[in-house]
C-alpha positions as CSV (number, residue, x, y, z in Angstrom):
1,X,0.0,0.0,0.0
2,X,1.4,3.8,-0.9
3,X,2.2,5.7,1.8
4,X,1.2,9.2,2.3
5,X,3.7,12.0,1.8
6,X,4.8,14.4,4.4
7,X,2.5,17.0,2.9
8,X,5.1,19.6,4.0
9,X,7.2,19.9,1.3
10,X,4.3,21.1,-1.1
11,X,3.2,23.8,1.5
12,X,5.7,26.5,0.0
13,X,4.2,25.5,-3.8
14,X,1.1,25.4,-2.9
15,X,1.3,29.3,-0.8
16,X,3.1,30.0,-4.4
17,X,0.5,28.7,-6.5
18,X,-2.3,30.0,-4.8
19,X,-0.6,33.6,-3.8
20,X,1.7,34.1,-6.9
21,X,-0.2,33.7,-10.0
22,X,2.2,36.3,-12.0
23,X,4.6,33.2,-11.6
24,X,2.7,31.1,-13.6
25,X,0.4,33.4,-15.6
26,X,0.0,33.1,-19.4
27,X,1.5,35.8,-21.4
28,X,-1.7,35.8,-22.8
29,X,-3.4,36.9,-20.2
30,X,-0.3,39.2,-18.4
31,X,2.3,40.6,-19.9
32,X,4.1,42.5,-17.1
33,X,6.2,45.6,-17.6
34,X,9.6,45.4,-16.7
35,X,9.5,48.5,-14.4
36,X,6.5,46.5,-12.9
37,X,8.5,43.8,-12.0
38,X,9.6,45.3,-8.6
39,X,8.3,43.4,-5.4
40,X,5.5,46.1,-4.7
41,X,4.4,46.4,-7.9
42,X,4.1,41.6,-8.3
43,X,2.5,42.5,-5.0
44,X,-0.9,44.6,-6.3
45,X,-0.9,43.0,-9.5
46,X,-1.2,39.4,-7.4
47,X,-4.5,41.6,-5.3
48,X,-5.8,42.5,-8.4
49,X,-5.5,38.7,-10.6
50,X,-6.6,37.2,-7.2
51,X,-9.6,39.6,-6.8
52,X,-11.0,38.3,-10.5
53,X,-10.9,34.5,-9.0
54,X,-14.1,33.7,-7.1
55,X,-13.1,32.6,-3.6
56,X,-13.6,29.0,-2.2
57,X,-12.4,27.3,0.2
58,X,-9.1,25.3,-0.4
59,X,-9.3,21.9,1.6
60,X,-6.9,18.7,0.8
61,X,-7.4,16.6,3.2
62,X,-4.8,13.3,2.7
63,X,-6.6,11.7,5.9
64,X,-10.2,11.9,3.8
65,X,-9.7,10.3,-0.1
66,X,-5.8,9.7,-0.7
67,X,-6.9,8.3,-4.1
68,X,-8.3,11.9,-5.3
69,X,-5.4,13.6,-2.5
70,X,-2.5,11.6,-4.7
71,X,-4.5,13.2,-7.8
72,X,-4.0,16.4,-6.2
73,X,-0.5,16.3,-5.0
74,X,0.6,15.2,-8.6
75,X,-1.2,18.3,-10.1
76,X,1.0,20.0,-7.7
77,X,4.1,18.5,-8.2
78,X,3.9,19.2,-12.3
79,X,2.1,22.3,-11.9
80,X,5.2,24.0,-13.8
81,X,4.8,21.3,-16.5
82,X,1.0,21.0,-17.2
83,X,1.0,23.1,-20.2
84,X,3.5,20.7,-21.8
85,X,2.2,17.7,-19.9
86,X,-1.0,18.8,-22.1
87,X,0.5,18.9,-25.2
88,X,2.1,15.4,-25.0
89,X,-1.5,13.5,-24.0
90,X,-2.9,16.1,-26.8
91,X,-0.2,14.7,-29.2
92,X,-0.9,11.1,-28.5
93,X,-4.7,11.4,-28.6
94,X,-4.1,13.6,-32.1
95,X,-1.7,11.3,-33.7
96,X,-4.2,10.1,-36.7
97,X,-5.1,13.4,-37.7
98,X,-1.2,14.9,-37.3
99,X,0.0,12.0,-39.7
100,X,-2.2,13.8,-42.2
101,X,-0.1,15.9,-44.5
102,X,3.1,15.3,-41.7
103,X,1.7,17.8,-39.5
104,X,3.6,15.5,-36.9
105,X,7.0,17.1,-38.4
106,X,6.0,20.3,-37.1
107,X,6.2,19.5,-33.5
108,X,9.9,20.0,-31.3
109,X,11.7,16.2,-31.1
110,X,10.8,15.4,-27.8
111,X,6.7,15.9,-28.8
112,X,7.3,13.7,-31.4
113,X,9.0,10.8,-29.4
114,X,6.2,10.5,-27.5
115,X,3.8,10.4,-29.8
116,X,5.7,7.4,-31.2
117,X,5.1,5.3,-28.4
118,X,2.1,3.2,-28.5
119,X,0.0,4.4,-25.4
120,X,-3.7,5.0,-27.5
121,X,-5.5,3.3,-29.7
122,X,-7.0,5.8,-31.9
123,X,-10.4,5.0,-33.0
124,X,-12.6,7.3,-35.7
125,X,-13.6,10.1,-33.1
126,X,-10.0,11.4,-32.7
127,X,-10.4,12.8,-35.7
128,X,-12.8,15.2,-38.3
129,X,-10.7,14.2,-41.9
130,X,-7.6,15.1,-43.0
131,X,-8.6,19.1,-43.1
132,X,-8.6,19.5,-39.2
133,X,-7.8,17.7,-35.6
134,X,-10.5,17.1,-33.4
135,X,-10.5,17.7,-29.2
136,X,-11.3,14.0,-28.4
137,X,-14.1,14.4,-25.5
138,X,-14.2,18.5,-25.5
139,X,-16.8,19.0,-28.3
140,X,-18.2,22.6,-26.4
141,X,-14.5,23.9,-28.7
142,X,-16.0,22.3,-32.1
143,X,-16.3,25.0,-34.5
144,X,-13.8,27.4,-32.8
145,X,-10.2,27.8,-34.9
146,X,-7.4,27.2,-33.0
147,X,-3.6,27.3,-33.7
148,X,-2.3,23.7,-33.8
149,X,-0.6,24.3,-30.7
150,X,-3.8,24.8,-28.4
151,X,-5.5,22.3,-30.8
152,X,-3.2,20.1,-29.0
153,X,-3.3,21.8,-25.5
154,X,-7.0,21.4,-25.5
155,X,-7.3,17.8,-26.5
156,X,-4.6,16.9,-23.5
157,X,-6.3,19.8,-21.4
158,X,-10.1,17.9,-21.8
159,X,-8.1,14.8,-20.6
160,X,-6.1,16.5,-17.2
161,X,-9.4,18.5,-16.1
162,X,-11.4,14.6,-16.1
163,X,-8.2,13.3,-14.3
164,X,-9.0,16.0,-11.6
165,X,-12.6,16.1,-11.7
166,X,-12.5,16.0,-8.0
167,X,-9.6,19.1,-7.3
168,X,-10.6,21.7,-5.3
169,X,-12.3,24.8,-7.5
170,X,-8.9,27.0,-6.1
171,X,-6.8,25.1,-7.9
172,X,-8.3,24.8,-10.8
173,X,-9.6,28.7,-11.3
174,X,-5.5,29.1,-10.8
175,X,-4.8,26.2,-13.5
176,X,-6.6,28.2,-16.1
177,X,-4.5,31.3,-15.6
178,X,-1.5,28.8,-17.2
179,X,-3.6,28.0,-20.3
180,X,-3.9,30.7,-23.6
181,X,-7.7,32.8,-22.8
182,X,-8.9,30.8,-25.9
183,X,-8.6,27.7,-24.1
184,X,-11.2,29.0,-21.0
185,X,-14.5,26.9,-22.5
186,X,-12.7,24.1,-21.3
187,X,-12.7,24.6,-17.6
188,X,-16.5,25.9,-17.5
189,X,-17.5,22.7,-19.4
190,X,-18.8,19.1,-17.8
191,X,-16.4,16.6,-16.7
192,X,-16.6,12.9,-16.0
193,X,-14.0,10.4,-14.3
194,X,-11.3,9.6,-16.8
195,X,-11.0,6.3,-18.5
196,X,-8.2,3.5,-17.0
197,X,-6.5,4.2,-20.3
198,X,-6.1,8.1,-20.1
199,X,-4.9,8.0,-16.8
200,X,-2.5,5.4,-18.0
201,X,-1.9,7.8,-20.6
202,X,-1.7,11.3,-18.1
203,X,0.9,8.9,-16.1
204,X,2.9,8.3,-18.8
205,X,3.2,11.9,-19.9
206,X,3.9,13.0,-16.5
207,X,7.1,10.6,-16.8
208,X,7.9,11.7,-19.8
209,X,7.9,15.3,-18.9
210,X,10.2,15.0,-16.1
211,X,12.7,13.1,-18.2
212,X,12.5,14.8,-21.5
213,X,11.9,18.9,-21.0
214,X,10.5,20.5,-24.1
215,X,13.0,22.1,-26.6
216,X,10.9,24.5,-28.1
């Protein structure tokens, strides 16, 4: 049986993640000024983000669920990584539809590695046709262009927010901050419990991740 962590060591991230969202903000969403940059000046600008984030009450309790808790304690340990961590399950859910014209050859070395490996069966709703990639499980973003980089951001995304179906609203409202504003449908839409093989899948990125940093 797993044992449970020493919750300690993720108290500094977590005061980071949920007090310092300038750390972690897209560039989308926030581009700071340089002469902003100044402790003061983070300092308002962290008020003012945090103000726009309805409040909630942040509770992980190890002692209650440590199934969902290890859920939740992964999200934090890779918080730094789940924009990439997104793109590799995107990738591998995707892979039909980027063979297609060798869309495939436009993604950074590492991307394409893991999409190699054989962790999904693709089946014939991964995919519209050979004209466009389709979010597997996010059809509220059907119709909407996107760049093929958050076409595969939001078909990895879709899968991550099932993985955490059960993460506290806090952590989530913050999560979104990390994703591109066109990506925000996402976390309003419905989510279910993930299937045995996308978490296999999630795991397997997370791995992969920590091993083999993006190049691009």
């Amino acid at each position: 049986m797993a044992s449970v962590p020493n919750t300690s060591q993720f108290s500094a991230q977590l005061q980071e993640i949920m007090f310092d969202p300038l750390r972690y903000i897209h560039a989308e969403r926030l581009l700071l000024p340089s002469p902003l940059k100044v402790p003061r000046a983070r300092a308002v600008m962290n008020r003012i983000l945090l103000g726009s984030i309805p409040p909630s009450p942040l509770s992980i309790d190890i002692t209650a669920s440590w199934h969902s808790c290890a859920r939740h304690m992964q999200l934090l340990k890779q918080w730094s990584r789940l924009p990439y961590i997104c793109k590799l399950v995107g990738a591998q859910r995707s892979r039909e539809c980027l063979a297609w014209g060798g869309r495939n050859l436009k993604l950074s070395p590492v991307v394409r590695n893991f999409m190699a490996l054989p962790l999904w069966q693709a089946d014939d709703d991964d995919c519209f046709g050979s004209d466009k990639m389709r979010f597997s499980s996010t059809s509220e973003m059907e119709g909407i262009e996107l760049s093929s980089e958050l076409q595969l951001q939001a078909a990895g995304l879709a899968c991550l927010l099932n993985w955490q179906i059960a993460a506290p609203s806090t952590l989530i409202s913050r999560m979104q901050l990390m994703f591109h504003p066109e990506l925000d449908k996402l976390f309003a839409s419905r989510r279910r419990q993930p299937t045995y093989p996308e978490l296999i899948l999630i795991l397997q990125a997370i791995e992969y991740a920590k091993n083999y940093p993006d190049d691009v």
